[in-house]
Kinemage of the C-alpha trace (Angstrom):
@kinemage 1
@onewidth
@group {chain A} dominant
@subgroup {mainchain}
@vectorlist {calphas} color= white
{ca unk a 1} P -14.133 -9.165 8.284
{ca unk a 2} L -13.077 -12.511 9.645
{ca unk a 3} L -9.314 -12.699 11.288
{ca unk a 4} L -8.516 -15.776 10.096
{ca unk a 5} L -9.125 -15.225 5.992
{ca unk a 6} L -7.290 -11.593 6.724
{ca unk a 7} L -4.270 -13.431 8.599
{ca unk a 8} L -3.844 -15.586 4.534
{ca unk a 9} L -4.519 -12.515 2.979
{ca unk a 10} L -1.618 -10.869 4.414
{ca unk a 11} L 0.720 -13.662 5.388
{ca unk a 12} L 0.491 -14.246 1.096
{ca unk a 13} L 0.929 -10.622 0.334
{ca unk a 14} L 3.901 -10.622 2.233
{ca unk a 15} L 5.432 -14.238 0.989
{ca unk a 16} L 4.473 -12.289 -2.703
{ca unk a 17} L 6.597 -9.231 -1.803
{ca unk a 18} L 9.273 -11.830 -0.466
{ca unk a 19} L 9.403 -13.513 -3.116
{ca unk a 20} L 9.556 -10.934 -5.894
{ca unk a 21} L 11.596 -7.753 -3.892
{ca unk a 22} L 14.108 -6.937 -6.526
{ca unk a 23} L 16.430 -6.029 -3.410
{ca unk a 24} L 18.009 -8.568 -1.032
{ca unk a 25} L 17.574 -5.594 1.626
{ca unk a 26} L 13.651 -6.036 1.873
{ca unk a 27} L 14.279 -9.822 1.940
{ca unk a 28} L 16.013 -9.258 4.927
{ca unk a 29} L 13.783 -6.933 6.147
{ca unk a 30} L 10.968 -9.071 6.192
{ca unk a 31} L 13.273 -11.898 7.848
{ca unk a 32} L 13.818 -9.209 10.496
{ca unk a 33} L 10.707 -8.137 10.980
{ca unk a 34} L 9.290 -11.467 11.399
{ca unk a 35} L 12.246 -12.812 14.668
{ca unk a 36} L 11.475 -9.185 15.841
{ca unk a 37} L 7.675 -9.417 15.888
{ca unk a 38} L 7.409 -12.776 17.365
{ca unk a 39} L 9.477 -11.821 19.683
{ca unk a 40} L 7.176 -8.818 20.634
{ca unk a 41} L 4.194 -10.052 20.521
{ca unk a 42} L 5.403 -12.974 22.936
{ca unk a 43} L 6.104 -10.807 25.218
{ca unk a 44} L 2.738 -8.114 24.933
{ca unk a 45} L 1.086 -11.815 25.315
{ca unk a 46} L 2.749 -13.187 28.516
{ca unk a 47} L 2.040 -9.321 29.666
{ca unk a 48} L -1.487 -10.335 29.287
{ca unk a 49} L -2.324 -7.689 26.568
{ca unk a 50} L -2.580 -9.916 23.665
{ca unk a 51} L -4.745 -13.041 23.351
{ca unk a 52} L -3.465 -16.265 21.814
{ca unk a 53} L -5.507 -16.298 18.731
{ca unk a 54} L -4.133 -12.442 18.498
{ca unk a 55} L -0.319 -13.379 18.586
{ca unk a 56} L -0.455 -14.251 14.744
{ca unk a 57} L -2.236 -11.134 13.145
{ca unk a 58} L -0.030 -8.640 15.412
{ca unk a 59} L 3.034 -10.107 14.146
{ca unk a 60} L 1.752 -9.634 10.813
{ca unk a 61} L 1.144 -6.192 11.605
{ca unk a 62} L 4.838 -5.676 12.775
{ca unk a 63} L 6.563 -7.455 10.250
{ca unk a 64} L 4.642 -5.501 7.399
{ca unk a 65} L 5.329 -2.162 9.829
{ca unk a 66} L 9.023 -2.935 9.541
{ca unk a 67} L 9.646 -4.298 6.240
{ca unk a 68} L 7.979 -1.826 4.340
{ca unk a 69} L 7.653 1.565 6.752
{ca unk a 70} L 10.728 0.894 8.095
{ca unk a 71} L 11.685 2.018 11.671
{ca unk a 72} L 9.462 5.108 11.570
{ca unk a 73} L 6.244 2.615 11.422
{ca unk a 74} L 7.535 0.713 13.916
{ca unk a 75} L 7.265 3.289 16.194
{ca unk a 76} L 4.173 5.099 15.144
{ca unk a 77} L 2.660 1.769 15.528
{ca unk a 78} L 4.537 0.805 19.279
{ca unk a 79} L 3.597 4.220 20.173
{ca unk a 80} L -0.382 2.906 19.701
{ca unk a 81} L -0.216 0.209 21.116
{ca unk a 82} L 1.879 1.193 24.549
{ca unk a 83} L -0.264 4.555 25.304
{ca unk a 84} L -3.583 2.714 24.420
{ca unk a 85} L -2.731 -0.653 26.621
{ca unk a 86} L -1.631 1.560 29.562
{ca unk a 87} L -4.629 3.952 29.466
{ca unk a 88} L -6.964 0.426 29.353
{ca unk a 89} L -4.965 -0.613 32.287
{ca unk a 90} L -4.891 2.743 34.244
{ca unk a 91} L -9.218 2.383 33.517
{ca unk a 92} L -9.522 -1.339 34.785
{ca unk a 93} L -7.634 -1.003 37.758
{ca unk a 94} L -9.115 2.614 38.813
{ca unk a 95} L -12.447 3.896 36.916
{ca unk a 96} L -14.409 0.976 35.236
{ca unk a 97} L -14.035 -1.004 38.412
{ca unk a 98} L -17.082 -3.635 38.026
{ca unk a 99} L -17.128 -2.544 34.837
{ca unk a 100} L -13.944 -3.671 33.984
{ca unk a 101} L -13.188 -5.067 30.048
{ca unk a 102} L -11.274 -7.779 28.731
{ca unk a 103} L -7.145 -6.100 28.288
{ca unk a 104} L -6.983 -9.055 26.191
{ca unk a 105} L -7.040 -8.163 22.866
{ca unk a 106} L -8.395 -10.460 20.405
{ca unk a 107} L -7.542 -11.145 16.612
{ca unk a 108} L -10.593 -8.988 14.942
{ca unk a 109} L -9.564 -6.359 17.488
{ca unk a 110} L -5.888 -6.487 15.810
{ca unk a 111} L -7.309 -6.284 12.356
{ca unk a 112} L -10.371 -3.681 12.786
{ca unk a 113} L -7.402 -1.191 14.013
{ca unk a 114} L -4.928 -2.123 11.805
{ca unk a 115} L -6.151 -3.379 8.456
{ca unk a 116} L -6.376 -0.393 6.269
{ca unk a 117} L -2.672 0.886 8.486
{ca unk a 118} L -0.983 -2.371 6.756
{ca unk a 119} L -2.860 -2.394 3.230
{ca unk a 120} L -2.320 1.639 2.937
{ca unk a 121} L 1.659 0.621 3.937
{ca unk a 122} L 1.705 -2.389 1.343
{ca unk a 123} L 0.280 -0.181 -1.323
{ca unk a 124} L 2.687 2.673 -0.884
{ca unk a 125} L 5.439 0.058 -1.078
{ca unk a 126} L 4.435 -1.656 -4.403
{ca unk a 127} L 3.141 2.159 -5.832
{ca unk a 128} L 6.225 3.598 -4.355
{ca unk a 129} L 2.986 6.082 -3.156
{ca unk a 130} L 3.943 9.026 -0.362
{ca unk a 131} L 0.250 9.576 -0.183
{ca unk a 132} L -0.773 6.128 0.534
{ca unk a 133} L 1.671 6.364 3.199
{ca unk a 134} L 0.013 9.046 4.803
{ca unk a 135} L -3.347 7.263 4.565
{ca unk a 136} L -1.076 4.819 6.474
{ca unk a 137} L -0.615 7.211 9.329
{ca unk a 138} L -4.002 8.997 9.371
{ca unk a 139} L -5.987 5.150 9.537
{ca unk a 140} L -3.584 4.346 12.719
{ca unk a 141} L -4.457 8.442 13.892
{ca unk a 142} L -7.484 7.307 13.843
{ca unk a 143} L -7.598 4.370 15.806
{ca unk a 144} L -5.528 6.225 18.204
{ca unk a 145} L -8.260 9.014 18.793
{ca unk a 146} L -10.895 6.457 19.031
{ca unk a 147} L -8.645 4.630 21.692
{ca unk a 148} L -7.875 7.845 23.700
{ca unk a 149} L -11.038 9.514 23.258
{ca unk a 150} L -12.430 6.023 25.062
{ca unk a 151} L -10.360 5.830 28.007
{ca unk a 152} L -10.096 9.281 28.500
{ca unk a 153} L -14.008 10.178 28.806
{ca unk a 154} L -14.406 7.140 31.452
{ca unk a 155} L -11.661 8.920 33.911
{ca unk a 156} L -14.752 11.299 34.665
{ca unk a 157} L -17.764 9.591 35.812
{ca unk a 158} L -19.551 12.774 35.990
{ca unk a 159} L -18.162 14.498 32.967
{ca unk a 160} L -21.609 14.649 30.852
{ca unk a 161} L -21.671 12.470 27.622
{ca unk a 162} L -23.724 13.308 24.972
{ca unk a 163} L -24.844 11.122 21.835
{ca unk a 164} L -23.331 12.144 18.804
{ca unk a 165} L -26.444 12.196 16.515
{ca unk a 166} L -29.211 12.139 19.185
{ca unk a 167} L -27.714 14.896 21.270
{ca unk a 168} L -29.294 13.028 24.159
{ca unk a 169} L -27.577 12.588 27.546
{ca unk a 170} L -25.768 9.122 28.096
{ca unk a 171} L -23.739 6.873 30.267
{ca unk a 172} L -20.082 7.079 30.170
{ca unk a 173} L -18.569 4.621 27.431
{ca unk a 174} L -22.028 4.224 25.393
{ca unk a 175} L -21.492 3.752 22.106
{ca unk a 176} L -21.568 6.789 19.892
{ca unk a 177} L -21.112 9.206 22.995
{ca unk a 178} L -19.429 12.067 23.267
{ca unk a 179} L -18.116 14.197 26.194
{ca unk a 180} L -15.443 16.842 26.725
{ca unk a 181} L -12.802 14.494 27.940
{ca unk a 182} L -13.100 12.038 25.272
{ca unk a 183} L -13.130 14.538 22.864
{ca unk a 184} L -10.252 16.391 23.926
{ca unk a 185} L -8.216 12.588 24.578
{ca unk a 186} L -8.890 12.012 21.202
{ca unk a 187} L -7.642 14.971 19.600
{ca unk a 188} L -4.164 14.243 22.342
{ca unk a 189} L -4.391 10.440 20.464
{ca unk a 190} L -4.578 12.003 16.683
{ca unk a 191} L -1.753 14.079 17.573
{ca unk a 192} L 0.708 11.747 19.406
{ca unk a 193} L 0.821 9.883 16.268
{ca unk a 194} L 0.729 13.251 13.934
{ca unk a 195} L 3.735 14.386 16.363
{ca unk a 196} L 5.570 11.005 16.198
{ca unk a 197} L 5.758 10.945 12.831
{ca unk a 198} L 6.219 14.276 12.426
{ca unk a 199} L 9.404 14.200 14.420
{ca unk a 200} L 10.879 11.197 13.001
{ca unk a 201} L 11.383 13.341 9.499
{ca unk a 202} L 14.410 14.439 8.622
{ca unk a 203} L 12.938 17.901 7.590
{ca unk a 204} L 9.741 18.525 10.267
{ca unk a 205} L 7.045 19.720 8.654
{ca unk a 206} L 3.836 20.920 9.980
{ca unk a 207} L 1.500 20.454 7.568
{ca unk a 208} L 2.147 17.131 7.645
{ca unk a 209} L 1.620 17.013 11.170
{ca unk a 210} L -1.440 18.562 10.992
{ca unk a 211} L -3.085 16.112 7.995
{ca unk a 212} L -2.410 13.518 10.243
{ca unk a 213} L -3.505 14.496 13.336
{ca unk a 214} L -6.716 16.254 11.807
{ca unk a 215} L -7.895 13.027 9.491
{ca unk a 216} L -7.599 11.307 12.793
{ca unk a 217} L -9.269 13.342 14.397
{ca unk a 218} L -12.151 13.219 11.725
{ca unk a 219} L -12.177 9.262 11.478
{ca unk a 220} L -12.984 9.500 15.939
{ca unk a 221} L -15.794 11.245 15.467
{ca unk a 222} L -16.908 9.042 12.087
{ca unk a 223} L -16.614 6.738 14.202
{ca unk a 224} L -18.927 7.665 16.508
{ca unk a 225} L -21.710 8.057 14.632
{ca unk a 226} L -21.347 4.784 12.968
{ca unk a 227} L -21.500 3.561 16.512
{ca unk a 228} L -24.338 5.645 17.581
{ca unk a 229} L -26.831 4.737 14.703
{ca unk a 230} L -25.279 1.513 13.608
{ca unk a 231} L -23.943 -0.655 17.030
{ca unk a 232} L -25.121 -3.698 17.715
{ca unk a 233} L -24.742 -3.020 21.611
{ca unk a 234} L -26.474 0.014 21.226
{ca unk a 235} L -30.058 -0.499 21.498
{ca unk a 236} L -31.452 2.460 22.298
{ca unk a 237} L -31.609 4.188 18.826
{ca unk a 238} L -32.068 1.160 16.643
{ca unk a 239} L -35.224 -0.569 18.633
{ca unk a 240} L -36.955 2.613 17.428
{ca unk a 241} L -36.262 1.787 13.475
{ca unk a 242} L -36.615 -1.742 11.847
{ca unk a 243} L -34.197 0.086 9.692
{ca unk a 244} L -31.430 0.674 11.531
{ca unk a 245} L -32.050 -2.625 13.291
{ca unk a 246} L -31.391 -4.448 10.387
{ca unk a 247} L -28.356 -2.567 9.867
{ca unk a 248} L -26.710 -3.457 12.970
{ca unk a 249} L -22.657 -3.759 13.310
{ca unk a 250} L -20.107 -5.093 15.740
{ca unk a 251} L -17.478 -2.787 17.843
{ca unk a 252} L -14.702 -3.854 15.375
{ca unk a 253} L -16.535 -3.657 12.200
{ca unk a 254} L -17.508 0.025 13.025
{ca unk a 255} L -13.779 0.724 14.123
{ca unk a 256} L -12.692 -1.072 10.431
{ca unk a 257} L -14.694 1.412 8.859
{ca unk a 258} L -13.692 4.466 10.464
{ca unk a 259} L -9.820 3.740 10.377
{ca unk a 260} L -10.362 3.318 6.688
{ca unk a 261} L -12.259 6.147 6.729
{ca unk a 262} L -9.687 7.906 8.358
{ca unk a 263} L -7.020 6.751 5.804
{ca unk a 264} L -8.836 8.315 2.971
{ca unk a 265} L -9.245 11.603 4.634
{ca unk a 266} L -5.716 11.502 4.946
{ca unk a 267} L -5.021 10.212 1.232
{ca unk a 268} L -7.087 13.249 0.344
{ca unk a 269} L -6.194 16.134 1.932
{ca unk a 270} L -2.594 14.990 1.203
{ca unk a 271} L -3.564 15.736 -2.798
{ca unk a 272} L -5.446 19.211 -1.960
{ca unk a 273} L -2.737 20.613 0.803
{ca unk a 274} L 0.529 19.478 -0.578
C-alpha cells in the first residue's frame, strides 16, 4: 500500500462523487468537509501529531468522514484520533522514556488505520448500504483496540506479556504480544468507538453497540498474530522459518489488514445478528 497512489485513489473517488451527487447538499458537504479538514489537520500538524507528508491523506480522511457519514463519523473518527494521540503522549513523556517513538504520524500510518474506515464509508454511500457502514465503524474499532491495547500494556513495565501464538514470555511492546493491560485497553478502545456511535443514534441500540465493539475487538487480536508470525521487526519467530521469513510485513501493512479484517467481521455479524 503506497500513500501516495491511495491519496489519487481517493482524492478521484471523491471529485467522482462531486461531480455526479444528484443533491447540491453533498456538493456542499464535500466543500465543507474539505475548509473543515484542512483546517484540522493544520492544526493536529503545528501540534506536532501529524507529519507534513500526512496533512494530505488525513484531510482526505475527514472530508470523506463528513461528506458521506456525516457528523456522527466525524466524531467516531475525532474520538480516535484524540484518545490515541494523548495516550502516545501520556507514554513518551512517562513510560517509554528512552524508548520513546516518533508522535509524528506519517502518511502510510494515516492510510493503514483508515483505508478500509473510508472505502467501507464510500461504499455505503454509493450502495446506500447500513451494513457497509458498520464495517465502517468496526475497521476504525479496530484500529482503536490495536491503539489502546498498545499504549495501555506499556503503562506496566512489569505487567507480563505473552506472545500471541508462541505463548512465550516477551518484552513490553513486542510485536504480537499480549498482556492483561493491553488486552483489557483494547477491549476500553473497541468500545469507546462501539459507545460513541452507539450514543449518537437516535434510537440506542445495544446490539449495535456490541457488533462494533466485539469485531474490534476481534480485528486487535488478528492483529496480533499477523504481527507475531508475520512482522518484519519481529525476528525472533521468523529467523527460525525461511518461510515465514519470506513472508515478512511492515507495522502498517499488518494494521491494513487487520482493520479490514475488522470491517468484515463487522459486515458479517451485522447480516447474522440483525
Amino acid at each position: 500500500m503506497i500513500d501516495r497512489q491511495t491519496n489519487a485513489l481517493f482524492a478521484f473517488v471523491l471529485l467522482l462523487v462531486f461531480v455526479l451527487a444528484a443533491q447540491s447538499q453533498v456538493q456542499l458537504s464535500i466543500l465543507l468537509g474539505i475548509a473543515l479538514s484542512l483546517l484540522t489537520v493544520s492544526v493536529v500538524f503545528l501540534l506536532g501529531f501529524l507529519s507534513l507528508e500526512a496533512m494530505v491523506p488525513a484531510a482526505l480522511v475527514g472530508t470523506i468522514a463528513y461528506a458521506i457519514g456525516g457528523i456522527d463519523s466525524v466524531l467516531v473518527l475525532g474520538v480516535f484520533f484524540i484518545s490515541a494521540s494523548f495516550l502516545t503522549l501520556i507514554n513518551d513523556q512517562g513510560v517509554r522514556k528512552n524508548e520513546i517513538n516518533e508522535r509524528r504520524r506519517g502518511g502510510r500510518q494515516v492510510w493503514s488505520n483508515a483505508f478500509w474506515f473510508t472505502s467501507f464509508l464510500l461504499g455505503s454511500y454509493m450502495l446506500d448500504s447500513l451494513p457497509l457502514m458498520m464495517a465502517a465503524l468496526s475497521a476504525i474499532a479496530t484500529s482503536s483496540a490495536d491503539t489502546w491495547g498498545t499504549e495501555v500494556g506499556l503503562f506496566s513495565k512489569n505487567s507480563k506479556t505473552i506472545s500471541i501464538t508462541r505463548l512465550t514470555q516477551v518484552k513490553a511492546g513486542t510485536d504480537g504480544g499480549v498482556s492483561l493491560y493491553g488486552t483489557i485497553g483494547s477491549l476500553i478502545g473497541s468500545a469507546l468507538i462501539g459507545g460513541i456511535y452507539t450514543y449518537t443514534l437516535s434510537e440506542k441500540d445495544i446490539t449495535i453497540f456490541l457488533i462494533i465493539t466485539f469485531s474490534g475487538f476481534m480485528g486487535s487480536l488478528i492483529d496480533s498474530i499477523i504481527g507475531d508470525r508475520f512482522q518484519s521487526s519481529n525476528m525472533s519467530f521468523s529467523q527460525t522459518s525461511e518461510w515465514n521469513s519470506k513472508l515478512q510485513i511492515s507495522n502498517n501493512m499488518v494494521n491494513w489488514l487487520s482493520t479490514g479484517l475488522g470491517g468484515m467481521i463487522g459486515l458479517t455479524l451485522y447480516y447474522v445478528v440483525l
